[in-house]
N, C-alpha and C positions, 0 to 999 in steps of 0.2 A: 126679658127683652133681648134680642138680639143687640150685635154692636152698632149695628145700623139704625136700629129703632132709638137705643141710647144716642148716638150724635144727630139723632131728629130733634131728639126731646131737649138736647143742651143747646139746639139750633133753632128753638122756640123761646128761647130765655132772653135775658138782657143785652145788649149789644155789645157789650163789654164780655160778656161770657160769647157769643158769637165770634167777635176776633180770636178770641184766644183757644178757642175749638178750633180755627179753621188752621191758624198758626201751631198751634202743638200737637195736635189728633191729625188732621187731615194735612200738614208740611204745606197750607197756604197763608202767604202773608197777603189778609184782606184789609191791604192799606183804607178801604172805603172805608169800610167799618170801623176800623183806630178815628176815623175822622167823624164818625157819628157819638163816638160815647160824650163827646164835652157838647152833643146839642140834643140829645135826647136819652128817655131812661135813667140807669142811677147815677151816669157822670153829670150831667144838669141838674140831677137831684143835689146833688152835693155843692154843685157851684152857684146854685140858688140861695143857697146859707149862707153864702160868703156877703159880712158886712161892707158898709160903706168903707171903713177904714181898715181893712184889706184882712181883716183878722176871721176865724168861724168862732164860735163858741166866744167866750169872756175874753180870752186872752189865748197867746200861744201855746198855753199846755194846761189850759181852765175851761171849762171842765171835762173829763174823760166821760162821753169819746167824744165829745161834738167840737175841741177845741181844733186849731189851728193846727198843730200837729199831726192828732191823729186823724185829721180829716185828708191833711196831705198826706199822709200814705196810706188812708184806705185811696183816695186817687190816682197815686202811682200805684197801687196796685190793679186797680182799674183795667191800669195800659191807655189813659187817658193821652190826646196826643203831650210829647213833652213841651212843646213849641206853644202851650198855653200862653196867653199871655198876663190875666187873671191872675193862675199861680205862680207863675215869674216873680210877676209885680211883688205878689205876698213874700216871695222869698226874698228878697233882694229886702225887703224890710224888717222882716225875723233878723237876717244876717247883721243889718245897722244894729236893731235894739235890742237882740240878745243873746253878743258873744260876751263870754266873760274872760276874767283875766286870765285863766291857762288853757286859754282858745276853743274851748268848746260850747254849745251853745245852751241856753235856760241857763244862768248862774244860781244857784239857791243856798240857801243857809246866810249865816253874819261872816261866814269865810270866802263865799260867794264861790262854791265849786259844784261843778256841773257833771251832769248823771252820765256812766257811758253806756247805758244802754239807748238811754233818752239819744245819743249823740248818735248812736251806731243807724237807727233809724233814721237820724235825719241827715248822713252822710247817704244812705239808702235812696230817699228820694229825692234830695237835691242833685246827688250824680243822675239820679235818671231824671230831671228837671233840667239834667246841663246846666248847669250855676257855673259862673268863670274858674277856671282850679286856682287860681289868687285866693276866691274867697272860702275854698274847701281846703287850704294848706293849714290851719291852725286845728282845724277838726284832725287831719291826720294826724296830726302831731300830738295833738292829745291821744287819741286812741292809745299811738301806738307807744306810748309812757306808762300807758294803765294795763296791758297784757301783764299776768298771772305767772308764776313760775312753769305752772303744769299747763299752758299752752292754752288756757282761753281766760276769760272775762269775767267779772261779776262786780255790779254796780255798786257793792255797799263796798269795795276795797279801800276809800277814800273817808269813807263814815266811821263804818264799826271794825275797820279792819280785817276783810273775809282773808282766809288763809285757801278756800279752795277756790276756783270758779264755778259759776254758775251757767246751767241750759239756756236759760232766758235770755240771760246778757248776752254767751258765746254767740247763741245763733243771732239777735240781732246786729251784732258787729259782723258778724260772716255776711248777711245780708248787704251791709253797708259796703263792705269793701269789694264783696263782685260786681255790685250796680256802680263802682267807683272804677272798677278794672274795665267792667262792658264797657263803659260809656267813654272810655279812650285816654283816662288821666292816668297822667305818668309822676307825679308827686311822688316820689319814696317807694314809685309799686313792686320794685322788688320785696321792700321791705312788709309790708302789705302782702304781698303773696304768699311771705315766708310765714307770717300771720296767720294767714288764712289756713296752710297745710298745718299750722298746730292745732289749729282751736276745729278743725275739723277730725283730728285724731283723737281731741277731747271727749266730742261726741259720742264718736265709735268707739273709745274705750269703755265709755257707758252704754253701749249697744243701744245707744239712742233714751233710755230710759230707765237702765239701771244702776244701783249702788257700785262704783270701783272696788268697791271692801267688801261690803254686806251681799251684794249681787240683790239684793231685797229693789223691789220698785220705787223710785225714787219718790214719786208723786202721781196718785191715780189719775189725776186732768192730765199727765202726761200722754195718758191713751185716748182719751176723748176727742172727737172730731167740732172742734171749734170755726167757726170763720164768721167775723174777721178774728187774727189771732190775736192782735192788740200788740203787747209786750209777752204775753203768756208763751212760752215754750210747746209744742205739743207734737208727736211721731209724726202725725202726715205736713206739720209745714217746716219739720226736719228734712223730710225726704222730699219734698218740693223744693224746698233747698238744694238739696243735693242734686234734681235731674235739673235744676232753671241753671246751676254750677257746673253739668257736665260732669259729674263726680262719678266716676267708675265703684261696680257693684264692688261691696266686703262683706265679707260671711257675717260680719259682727251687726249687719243691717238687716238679718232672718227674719229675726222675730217682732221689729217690728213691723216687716214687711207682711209678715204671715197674720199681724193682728188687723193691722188694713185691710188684708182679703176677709178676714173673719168678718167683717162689720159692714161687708156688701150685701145690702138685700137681696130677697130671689130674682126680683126685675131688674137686678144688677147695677143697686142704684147703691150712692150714700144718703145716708142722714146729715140733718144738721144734732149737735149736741146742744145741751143748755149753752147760753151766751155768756160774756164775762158781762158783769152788772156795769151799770153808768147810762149816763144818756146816751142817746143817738138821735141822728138827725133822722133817720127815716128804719125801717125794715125790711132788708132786702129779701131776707127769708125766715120762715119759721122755723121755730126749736122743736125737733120730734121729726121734720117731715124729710121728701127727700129732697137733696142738696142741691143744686148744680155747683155753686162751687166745689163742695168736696169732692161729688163725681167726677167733674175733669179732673179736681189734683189729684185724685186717686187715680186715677186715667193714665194722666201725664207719667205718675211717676211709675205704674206697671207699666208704660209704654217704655220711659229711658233703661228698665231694669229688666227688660225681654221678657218677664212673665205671659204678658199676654201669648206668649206663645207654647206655655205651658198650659195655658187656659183655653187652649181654643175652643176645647168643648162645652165654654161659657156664655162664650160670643160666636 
């Protein structure tokens, strides 16, 4: 397909992938469109689940995926409008029933301490949900207590005692603290910032997916084209990361830029990969076929990394 044919075919999909084609591919913000995804397509899909007592799934993080949580940020990733009122409501009730005592939220265990990756996420979509920063100061302040010596994150630090950080964690707390920066909180954001440029050199010292010691591949799902990502780590929603952050190109980001172009189809499409298991509320696309999420993220992110202009004779 030509590039033109490609942004037909992602301008035939869900309305929620339509905003975000016309806003990142084509530099239009189709305000109409943000205001369609919470009444038709998969953002009504989702807020059709939504119980009487303001919760999706069992409970706030029961069961993976269809809970409370992760239904909220499959719909901030949406781009659903934020000015929901629906998921407002929800948040503003999470917040009452489940902070715990060293301020971050789902308490668990007989010690009652809470996950930071679980927190990093839901710093993520609460800032783009705009929550009051009153009720987002105790999540920073955890986070930023559980940073690693070598500059990023990993959830078991509080459990088992990790001595390194983890992909997983780092980049969900990366995500959390730019949708806490975009969205105009000023809590500690220096401090936040300076966060931010470690746990993003952590990455890049693993060239996104390899051993700092062994140089050996950390984890084969680290290459597979996932979405949604869930909690799971993987190269293209590192580097979605990276262009949705403004992150300027490093050489240390090649290869797995060069395995993204590898796993473009001849119609210059992506695939979807196997999914992470668990319920879901609904199927947004099949495992094996091709994408449109991946294809825009893949899109997106050769478009901040000027490839496509290596590529013309592709498009």
């Amino acid at each position: 397909m030509s590039y033109e044919q490609i942004i037909s075919w992602l301008l035939e999909g869900d309305v929620s992938i339509q905003y975000q084609t016309y806003r990142d591919l084509l530099d239009t913000d189709r305000h109409d469109l943000r205001n369609k995804i919470e009444s038709e397509g998969w953002g009504l899909q989702f807020l059709s689940y939504r119980h009487t007592n303001g919760h999706w799934g069992e409970r706030f993080y029961q069961p993976k995926w269809i809970s409370t949580h992760y239904t909220l940020l499959d719909l901030k990733n949406l781009n659903i409008s934020p000015q929901n009122k629906s998921i407002r409501d929800t948040l503003q009730m999470v917040f009452k029933e489940e902070k715990g005592p060293d301020g971050g939220i789902l308490p668990i265990g007989p010690r009652k301490k809470c996950d930071v990756c679980v927190n990093g996420m839901v710093l993520n979509y609460a800032s783009y949900f705009q929550m009051a920063e009153e009720s987002l100061r105790s999540l920073v302040d955890f986070l930023l207590t559980k940073k690693m010596t070598d500059g990023g994150y990993n959830c078991r630090l509080h459990t088992t005692g990790a001595k390194h950080s983890s992909l997983h964690t780092t980049l969900s707390v990366l995500e959390g603290i730019s949708s806490y920066e975009k969205n105009g909180y000023m809590y500690r954001i220096d401090e936040l910032i300076e966060v931010k440029k470690t746990s993003i050199e952590f990455i890049l010292m693993h060239k996104l997916f390899r051993s700092d010691k062994t140089g050996e591949i950390i984890n084969p799902n680290f290459l597979k084209l996932y979405y949604p990502g869930r909690w799971y780590y993987d190269i293209l929603r590192a580097l979605d990361y990276f262009q949705s952050a403004h992150i300027d190109y490093d050489n240390r980001m090649d290869e797995a830029l060069d395995l993204i172009l590898s796993k473009k189809t001849k119609d210059g499409l992506w695939k979807l990969a196997l999914k992470h298991p668990g319920k879901i509320h609904f199927e947004m696309e099949k495992s094996g076929q091709p994408s449109r999420w991946n294809t825009l993220r893949a899109m997106r992110v050769l478009r901040h990394f000027k490839i496509f202009e290596m590529e013309n004779n592709l498009y």
